[in-house]
C-alpha positions in Angstrom: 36.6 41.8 99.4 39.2 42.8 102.6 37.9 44.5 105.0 38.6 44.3 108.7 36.9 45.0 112.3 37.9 47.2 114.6 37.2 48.5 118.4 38.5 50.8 121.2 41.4 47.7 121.4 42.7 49.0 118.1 43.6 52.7 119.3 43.8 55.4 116.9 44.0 54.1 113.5 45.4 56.1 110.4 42.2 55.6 107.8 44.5 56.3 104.9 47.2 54.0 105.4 43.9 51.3 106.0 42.3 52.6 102.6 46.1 52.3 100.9 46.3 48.9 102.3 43.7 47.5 100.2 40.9 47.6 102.9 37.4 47.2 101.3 35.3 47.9 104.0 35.3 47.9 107.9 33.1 46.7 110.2 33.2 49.3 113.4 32.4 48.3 116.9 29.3 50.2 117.6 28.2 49.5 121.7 30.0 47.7 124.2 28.6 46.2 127.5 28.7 49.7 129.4 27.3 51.8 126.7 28.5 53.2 123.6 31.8 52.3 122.7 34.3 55.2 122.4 36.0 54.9 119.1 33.2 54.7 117.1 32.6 58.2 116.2 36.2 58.6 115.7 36.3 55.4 113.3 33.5 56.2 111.6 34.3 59.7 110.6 37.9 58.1 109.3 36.3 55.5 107.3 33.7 58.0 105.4 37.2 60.9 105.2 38.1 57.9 103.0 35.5 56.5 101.4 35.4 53.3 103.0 31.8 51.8 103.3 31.0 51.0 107.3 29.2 48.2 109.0 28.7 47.7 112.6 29.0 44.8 115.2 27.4 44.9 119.1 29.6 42.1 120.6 26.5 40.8 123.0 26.4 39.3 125.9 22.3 38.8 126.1 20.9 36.4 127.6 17.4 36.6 127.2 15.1 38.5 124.1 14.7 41.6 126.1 18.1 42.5 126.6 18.9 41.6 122.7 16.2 44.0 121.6 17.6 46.7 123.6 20.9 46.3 122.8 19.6 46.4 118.9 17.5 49.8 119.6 20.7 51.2 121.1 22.8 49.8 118.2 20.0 51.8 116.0 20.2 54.9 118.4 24.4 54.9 117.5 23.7 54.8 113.6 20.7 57.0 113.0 21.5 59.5 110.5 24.9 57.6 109.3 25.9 55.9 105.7 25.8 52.3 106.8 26.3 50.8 103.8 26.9 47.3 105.0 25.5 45.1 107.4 24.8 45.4 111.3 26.0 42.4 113.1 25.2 40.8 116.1 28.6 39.3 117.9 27.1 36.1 119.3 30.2 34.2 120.9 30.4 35.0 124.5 30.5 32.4 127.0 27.5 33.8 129.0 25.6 32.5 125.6 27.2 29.0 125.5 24.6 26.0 125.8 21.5 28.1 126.3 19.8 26.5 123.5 17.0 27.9 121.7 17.3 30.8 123.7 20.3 32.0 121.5 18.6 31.5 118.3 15.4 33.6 119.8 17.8 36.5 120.7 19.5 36.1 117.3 15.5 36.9 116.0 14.6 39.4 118.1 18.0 41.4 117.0 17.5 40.9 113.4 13.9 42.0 114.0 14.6 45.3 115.4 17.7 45.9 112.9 15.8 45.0 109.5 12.5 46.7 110.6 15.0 49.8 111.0 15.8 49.4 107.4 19.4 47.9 107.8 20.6 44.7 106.7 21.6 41.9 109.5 24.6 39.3 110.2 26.0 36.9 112.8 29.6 37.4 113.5 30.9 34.4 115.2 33.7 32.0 116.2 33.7 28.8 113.8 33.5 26.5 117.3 31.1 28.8 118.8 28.3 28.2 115.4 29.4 24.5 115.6 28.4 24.1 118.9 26.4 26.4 119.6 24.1 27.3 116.3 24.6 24.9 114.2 22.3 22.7 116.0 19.4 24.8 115.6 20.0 26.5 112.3 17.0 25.5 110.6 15.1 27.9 112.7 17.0 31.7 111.4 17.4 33.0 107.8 20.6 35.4 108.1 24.1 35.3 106.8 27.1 34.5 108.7 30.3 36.0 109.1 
């Protein structure tokens, strides 16, 4: 499957020209660090106009559990009520969340928690380096897919 992500960064993008291109799916940025993040609604109505199936991502810059399971109820707030047909993922790659150890891989918990006992399926959207160095070491401890 093709499918792409997309954010404010991408500016106002013509769904049908993505949907003639081939695109499978797209993966719509859903909250930034200030809030929601303004092109979702926009994106989101284009990619259901053309029948492309939507996931989201919160690029996250927790530190700590409680900030990651707000940041997942807010990410819940955005979709309530929408066709999300693929999965919510949690953008772990920031360097706030370089070399905090464990703590990572209990924020990557706490987020799936809140996002699968919502009913919605759950991802890690990463950097190769970032999982090597950062995940890798202690992925024993989380059952999720990686993207």
């Amino acid at each position: 499957m093709r499918g792409i992500d997309v954010a404010k960064w991408n500016g106002i993008i013509d769904w049908g020209k993505v949907k003639s291109a081939g695109c499978d799916f797209a993966i719509l940025k859903v909250i930034n660090k200030s809030g929601n993040e303004p092109s979702f609604e926009r994106n989101y109505a284009g990619c259901k106009e053309n029948s492309i199936p939507v996931g989201v991502y919160n690029y996250s810059y927790a530190i700590n559990v409680l900030q990651a399971k707000q940041d997942a109820e807010r990410v819940i707030l955005n979709i309530s009520g929408k066709d999300i047909s693929m999965k919510v993922w949690l953008d772990v790659e920031d360097k706030c969340q370089q070399g905090i150890g464990t703590k990572l891989i209990d924020i990557i918990r706490v987020y799936q928690s809140v996002i699968e006992s919502a009913g919605y399926q759950f991802g890690v959207y990463t950097g190769l380096s970032f999982y090597k160095s950062y995940i890798k070491p202690y992925s024993n401890l989380i059952n999720c897919p990686f993207w």
